[in-house]
N, C-alpha and C positions, 0 to 999 in steps of 0.2 A: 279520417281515422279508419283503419282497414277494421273488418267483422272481426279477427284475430284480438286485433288491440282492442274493442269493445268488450268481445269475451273474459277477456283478462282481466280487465276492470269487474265485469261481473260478477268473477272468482272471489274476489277480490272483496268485494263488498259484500259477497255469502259470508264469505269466512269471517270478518266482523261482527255478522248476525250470529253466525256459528258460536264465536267465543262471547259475544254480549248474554247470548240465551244460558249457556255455562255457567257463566260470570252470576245471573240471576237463578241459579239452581236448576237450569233446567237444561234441554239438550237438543240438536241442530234439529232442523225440520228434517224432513225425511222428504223424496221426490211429491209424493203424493200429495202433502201439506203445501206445496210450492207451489202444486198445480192447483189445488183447491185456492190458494192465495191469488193466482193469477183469473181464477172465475170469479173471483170477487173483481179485482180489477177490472174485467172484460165489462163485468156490470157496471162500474162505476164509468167507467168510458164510453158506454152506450149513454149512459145518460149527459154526459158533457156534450158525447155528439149532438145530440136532440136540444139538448140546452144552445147550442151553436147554430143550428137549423130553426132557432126559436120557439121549437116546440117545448120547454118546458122553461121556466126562469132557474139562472145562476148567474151569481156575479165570477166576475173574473177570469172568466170563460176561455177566453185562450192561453193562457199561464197554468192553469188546470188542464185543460186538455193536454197541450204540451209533457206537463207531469205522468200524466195517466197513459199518455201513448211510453215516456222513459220507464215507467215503472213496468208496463207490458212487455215493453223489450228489454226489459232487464231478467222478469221471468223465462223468456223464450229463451233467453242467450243460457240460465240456470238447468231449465229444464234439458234444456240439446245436451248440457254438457252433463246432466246426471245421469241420463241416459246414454252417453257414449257414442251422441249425434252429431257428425261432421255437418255443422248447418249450414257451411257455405258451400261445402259440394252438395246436397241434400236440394237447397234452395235454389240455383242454378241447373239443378236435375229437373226439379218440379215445373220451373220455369220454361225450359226447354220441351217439354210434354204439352206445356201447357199451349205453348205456343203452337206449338203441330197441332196439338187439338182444331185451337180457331182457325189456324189457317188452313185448315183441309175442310173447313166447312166453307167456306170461303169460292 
């Protein structure tokens, strides 16, 4: 599945959230809530990692993780696109820098 048809689904599943929060009196997150949403995740997948490196116990550990990595890139894919982030040229940018970076130390 191309990063485009990912996005789309992402929209996709905001706007659900969008009309269920409606639907319950209330009204769409705003970018900032999204990104606070995704710091709770980040937390929550630090700890599956450690839970996976055996450093803390969880059952079920890769189906959860699995989750927690979708739910994070479901955020990223929300957030690029609140922001009016081309994150597939953006990402392919970064990567390319990154790479000159190591290999000029090299």
């Amino acid at each position: 599945m191309l990063l485009s048809e990912l996005s789309a689904r992402a929209r996709r599943i905001r706007q659900l959230y969008d009309e269920q929060a409606v639907r319950r009196g209330g009204r769409p997150w705003t970018a900032a809530e999204f990104a606070q949403g995704f710091a709770g995740d980040v937390g929550d997948l630090m700890k599956l990692t450690m839970a996976k490196q055996g450093l803390r116990p969880a059952a079920d550990v890769d189906r959860r993780l699995a989750h927690e990595l979708s739910d994070c890139l479901w955020s990223v894919l929300v957030l690029a696109e609140a922001h009016g982030i081309d994150l597939e040229t953006s990402f392919l940018q970064t990567m390319d820098e990154l790479e000159q970076r190591i290999t000029a130390e090299a």
